[in-house]
C-alpha positions as CSV (number, residue, x, y, z in Angstrom):
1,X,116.1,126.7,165.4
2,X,118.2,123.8,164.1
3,X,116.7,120.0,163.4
4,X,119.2,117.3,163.9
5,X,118.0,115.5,160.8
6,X,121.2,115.3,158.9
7,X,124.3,117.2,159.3
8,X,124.3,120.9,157.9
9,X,126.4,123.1,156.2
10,X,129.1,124.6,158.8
11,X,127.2,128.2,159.7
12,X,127.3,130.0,163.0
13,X,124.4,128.7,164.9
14,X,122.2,131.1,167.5
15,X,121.1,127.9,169.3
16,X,120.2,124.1,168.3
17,X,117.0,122.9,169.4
18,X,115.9,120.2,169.0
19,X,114.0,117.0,170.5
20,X,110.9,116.6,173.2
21,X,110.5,115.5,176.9
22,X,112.2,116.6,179.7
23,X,113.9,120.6,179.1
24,X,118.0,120.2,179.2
25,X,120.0,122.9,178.1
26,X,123.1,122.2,176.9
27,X,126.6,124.7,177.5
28,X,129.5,125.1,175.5
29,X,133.1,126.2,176.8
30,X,135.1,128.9,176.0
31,X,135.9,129.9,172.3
32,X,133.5,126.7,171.0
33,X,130.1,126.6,170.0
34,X,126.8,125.4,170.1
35,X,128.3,122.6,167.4
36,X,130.3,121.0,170.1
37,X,126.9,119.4,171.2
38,X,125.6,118.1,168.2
39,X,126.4,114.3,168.4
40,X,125.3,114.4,172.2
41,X,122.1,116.3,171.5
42,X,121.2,114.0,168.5
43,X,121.3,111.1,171.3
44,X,119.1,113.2,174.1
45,X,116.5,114.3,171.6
46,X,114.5,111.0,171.8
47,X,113.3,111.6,175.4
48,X,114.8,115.3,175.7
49,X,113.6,119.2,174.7
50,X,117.4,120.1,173.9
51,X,118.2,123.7,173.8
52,X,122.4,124.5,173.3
53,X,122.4,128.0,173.2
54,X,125.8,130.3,171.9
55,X,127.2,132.5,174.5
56,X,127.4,136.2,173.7
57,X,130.5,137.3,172.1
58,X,130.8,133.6,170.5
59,X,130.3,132.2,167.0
60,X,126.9,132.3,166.2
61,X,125.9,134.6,170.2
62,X,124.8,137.9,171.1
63,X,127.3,140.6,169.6
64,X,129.3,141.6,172.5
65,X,128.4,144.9,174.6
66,X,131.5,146.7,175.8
67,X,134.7,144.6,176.9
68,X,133.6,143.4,180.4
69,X,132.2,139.9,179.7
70,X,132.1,137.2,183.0
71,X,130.0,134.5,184.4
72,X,127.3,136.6,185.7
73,X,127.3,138.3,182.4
74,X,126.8,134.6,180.8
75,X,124.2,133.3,183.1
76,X,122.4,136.9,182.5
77,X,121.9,135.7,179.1
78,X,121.3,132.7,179.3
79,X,118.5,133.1,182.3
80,X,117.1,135.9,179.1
81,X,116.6,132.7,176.8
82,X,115.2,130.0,179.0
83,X,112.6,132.8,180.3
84,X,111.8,133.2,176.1
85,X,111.8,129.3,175.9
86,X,108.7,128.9,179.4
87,X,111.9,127.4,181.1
88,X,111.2,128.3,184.9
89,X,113.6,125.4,185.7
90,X,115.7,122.9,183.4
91,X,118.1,120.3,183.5
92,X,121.8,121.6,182.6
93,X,125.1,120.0,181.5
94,X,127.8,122.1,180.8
95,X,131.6,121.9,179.1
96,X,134.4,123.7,180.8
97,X,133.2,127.6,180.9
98,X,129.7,125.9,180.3
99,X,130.0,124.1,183.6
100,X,131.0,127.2,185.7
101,X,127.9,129.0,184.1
102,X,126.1,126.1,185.1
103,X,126.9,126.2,188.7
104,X,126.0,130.3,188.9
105,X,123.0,129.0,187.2
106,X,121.5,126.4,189.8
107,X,122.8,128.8,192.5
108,X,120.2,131.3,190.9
109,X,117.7,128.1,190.9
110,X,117.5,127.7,187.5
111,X,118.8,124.0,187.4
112,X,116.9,120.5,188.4
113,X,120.2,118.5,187.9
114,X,123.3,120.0,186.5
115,X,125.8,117.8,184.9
116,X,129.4,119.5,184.9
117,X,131.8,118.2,182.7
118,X,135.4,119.5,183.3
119,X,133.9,122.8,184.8
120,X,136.4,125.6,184.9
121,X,135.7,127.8,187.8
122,X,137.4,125.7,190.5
123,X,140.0,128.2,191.7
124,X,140.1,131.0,194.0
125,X,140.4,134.9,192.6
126,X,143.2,135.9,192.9
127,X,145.2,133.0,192.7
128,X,148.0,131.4,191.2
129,X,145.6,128.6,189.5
130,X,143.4,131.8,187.8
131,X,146.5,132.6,186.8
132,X,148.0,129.2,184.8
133,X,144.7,129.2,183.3
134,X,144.2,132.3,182.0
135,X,148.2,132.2,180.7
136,X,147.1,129.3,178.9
137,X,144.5,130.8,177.5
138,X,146.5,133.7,175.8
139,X,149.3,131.8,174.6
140,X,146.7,130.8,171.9
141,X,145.7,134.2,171.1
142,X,148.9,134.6,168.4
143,X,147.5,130.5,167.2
144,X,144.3,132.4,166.5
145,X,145.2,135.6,165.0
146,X,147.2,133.8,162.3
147,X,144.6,131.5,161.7
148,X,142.6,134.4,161.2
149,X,144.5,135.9,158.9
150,X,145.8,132.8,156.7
151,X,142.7,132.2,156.0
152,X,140.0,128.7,155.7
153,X,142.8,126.8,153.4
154,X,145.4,126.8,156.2
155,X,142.8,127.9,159.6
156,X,140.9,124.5,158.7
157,X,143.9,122.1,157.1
158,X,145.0,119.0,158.4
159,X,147.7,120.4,160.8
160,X,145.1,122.5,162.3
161,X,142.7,119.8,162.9
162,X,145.4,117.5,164.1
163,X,146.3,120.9,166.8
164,X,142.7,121.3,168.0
165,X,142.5,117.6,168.2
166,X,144.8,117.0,170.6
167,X,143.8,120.1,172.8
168,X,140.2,119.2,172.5
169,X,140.6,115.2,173.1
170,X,142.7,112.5,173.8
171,X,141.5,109.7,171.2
172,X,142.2,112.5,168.4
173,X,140.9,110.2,165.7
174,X,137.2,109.7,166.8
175,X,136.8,113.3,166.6
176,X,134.8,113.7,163.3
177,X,136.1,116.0,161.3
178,X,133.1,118.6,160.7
179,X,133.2,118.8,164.6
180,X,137.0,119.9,164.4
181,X,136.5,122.0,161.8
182,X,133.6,123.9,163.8
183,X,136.0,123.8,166.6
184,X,138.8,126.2,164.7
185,X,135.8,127.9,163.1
186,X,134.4,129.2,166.3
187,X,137.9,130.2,168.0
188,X,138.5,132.5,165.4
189,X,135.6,133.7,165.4
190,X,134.9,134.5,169.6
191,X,135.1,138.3,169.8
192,X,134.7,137.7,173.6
193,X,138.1,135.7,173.9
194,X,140.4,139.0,175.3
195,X,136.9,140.1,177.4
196,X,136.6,136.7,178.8
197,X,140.3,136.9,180.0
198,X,140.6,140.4,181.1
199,X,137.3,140.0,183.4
200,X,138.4,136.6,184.8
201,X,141.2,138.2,186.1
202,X,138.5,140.5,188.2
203,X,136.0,137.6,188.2
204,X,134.5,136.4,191.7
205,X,135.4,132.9,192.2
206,X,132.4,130.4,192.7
207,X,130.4,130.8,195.8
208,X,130.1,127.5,198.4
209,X,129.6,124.5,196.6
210,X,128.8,122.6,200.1
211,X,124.9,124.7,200.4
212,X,124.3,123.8,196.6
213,X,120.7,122.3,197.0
214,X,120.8,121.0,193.0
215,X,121.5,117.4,192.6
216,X,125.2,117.8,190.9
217,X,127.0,114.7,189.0
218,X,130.7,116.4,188.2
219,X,132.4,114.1,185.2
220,X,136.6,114.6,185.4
221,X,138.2,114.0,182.1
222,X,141.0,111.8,182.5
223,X,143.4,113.3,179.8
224,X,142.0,116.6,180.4
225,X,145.0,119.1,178.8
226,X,143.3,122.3,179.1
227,X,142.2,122.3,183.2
228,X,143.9,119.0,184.2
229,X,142.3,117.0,187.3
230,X,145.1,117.6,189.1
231,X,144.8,120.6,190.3
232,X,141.6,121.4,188.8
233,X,139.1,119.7,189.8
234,X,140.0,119.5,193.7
235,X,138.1,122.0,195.0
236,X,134.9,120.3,193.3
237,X,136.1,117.1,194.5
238,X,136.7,118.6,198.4
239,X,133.9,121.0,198.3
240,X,130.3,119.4,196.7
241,X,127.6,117.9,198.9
242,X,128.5,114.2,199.8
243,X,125.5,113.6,197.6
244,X,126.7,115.4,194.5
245,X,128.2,112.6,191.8
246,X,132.1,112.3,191.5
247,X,132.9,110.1,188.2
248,X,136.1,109.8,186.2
249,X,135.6,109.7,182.7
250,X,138.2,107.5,181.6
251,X,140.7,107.9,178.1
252,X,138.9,111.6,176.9
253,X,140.5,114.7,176.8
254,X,138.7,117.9,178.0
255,X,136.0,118.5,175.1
256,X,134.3,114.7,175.9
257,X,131.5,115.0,173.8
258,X,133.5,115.4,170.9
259,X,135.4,111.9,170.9
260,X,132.6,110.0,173.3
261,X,129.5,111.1,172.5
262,X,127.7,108.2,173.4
263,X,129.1,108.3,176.8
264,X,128.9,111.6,177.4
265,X,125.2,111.3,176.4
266,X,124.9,108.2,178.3
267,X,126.0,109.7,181.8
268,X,123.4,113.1,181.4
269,X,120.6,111.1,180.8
270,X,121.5,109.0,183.6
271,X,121.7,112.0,185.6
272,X,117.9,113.3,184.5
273,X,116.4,110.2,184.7
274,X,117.6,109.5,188.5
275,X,116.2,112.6,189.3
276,X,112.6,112.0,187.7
277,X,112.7,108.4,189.7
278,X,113.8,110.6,192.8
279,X,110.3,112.9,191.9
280,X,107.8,110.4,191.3
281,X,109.1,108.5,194.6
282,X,108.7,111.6,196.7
C-alpha cells in the first residue's frame, strides 16, 4: 500500500491506496503506471477509498504469463483485486487502455459510474483504425529499446522528458517532472508492450455500448496525439446511451491527469457524487 503523504522515491508500485469514502479505482493506460494517478488520487482521497492498481506485465504488475495478454486478460485481474479489496461494485475511471478495461469492467457489473478518459477500444477488429493504432504503438518500440539500453542518464534526461511530454500532454510544462520521469520509467519497463500488440490484433472489439446500464461520463482530450478525437472517439460519441456524459476536455493532451490534475479530479468526483444524489433520491 502507498500513503499520499509526501512524494516517494521513484519505485515500481503494485498499487496506491489510499484515502476513505466511496471505493473508486483508478486505471492506467498502456505502458504507464499506477504513478500516472498520483496528483488525481491525492485530490479524491478526502471523500474517496482510492485503489490504482498496475496491470500485469507493467511496472510495478503481475509478472506476465505466456505472451497472450488482452482486455479480458486485464479485467480478469483486475476483477482478482477488487474481490481481495470486499469490492462487489466500485466506481471506475480509466486512462486510454484503462478506459477500455473499464468498459469490459461495468459490462461484467463491476462499475457504479465509470469515468473514461480518452478510452482506446473504439474501433472495430479488424479494421483499418486497430491498425493506425497499433502501428503507432510499435514505431516506439526502437524509442524504448534504446532507452533501455542507454541507460537512466540518457532514458530520463531532458530530451526524453521533453519527448514523453509532448506525447503524453499538450501544456508540456505543467507536467511535473517526477511524473515524466515515472512515465519513461514505466515504458521501459512494460514486459507486456509486444503481448499487448500482438493480442490486440486478435482482440474482440468492445461489445454494444447502447445496452450499457452503468452511468458513463466519456472525457475527449482535445490535443489528444496518441488516439485523436477524430476518429477515435466517434464510435463512443455515436454509440453510448443518450444518458451517458459527452465532455471535451479542452487544451490537454491524452494523459490529462498528468498536466490537469485538478480537473481531471474535479470532473470524477463530479461523476460519483451525481450518482450518490441519484441513490439517495431513488
Amino acid at each position: 500500500m502507498t500513503m499520499m503523504s509526501g512524494p516517494a522515491p521513484l519505485a515500481p508500485m503494485k498499487a496506491l491506496h489510499t484515502g476513505s469514502g466511496d471505493p473508486l479505482l483508478l486505471l492506467h493506460g498502456f505502458m504507464l503506471s499506477p504513478h500516472c494517478w498520483e496528483s488525481v488520487a491525492q485530490r479524491l482521497s478526502s471523500t474517496c477509498e482510492v485503489y490504482a492498481p498496475a496491470f500485469r506485465g507493467h511496472w510495478g504488475g503481475p509478472e506476465l504469463d505466456g505472451w497472450y495478454l488482452d482486455v479480458a486478460v486485464l479485467a480478469d485481474q483486475i476483477e482478482q483485486q477488487l474481490d481481495e479489496l470486499g469490492w462487489r461494485t466500485c466506481h471506475i475511471a480509466g486512462n486510454s487502455l484503462g478506459g477500455w478495461v473499464g468498459f469490459e469492467l461495468a459490462r461484467r457489473g463491476r462499475a457504479r459510474t465509470l469515468t473514461a478518459i480518452a478510452p482506446a477500444g473504439g474501433w472495430a477488429s479488424p479494421s483499418l483504425l486497430q491498425i493506425r493504432v497499433g502501428v503507432k504503438f510499435l514505431s516506439l518500440v526502437p524509442v524504448v529499446e534504446i532507452g533501455k539500453r542507454l541507460g537512466d542518464a540518457v532514458g530520463l534526461s531532458a530530451p526524453a522528458r521533453q519527448l514523453a511530454a509532448m506525447i503524453l500532454s499538450r501544456n508540456t510544462s505543467a507536467v511535473p517532472r517526477r511524473l515524466l520521469e515515472a512515465a519513461l520509467t514505466s515504458a521501459m519497463h512494460c514486459p507486456a508492450m509486444l503481448p499487448v500488440l500482438v493480442s490486440g490484433l486478435r482482440m474482440p472489439a468492445l461489445g454494444d455500448l447502447s445496452t450499457l446500464r452503468t452511468p458513463v461520463r466519456l472525457l475527449m482530450c482535445e490535443h489528444d496525439r496518441v488516439i485523436p478525437n477524430q476518429p477515435y472517439a466517434q464510435r463512443f460519441l455515436r454509440e453510448l446511451p443518450e444518458s451517458a456524459d459527452r465532455i471535451l476536455v479542452h487544451g490537454v493532451g491524452h494523459v490529462p491527469m498528468l498536466e490537469a490534475p485538478d480537473r481531471i479530479a474535479t470532473l470524477i468526483a463530479e461523476h460519483v457524487y451525481a450518482s450518490r444524489s441519484h441513490l439517495r433520491a431513488v
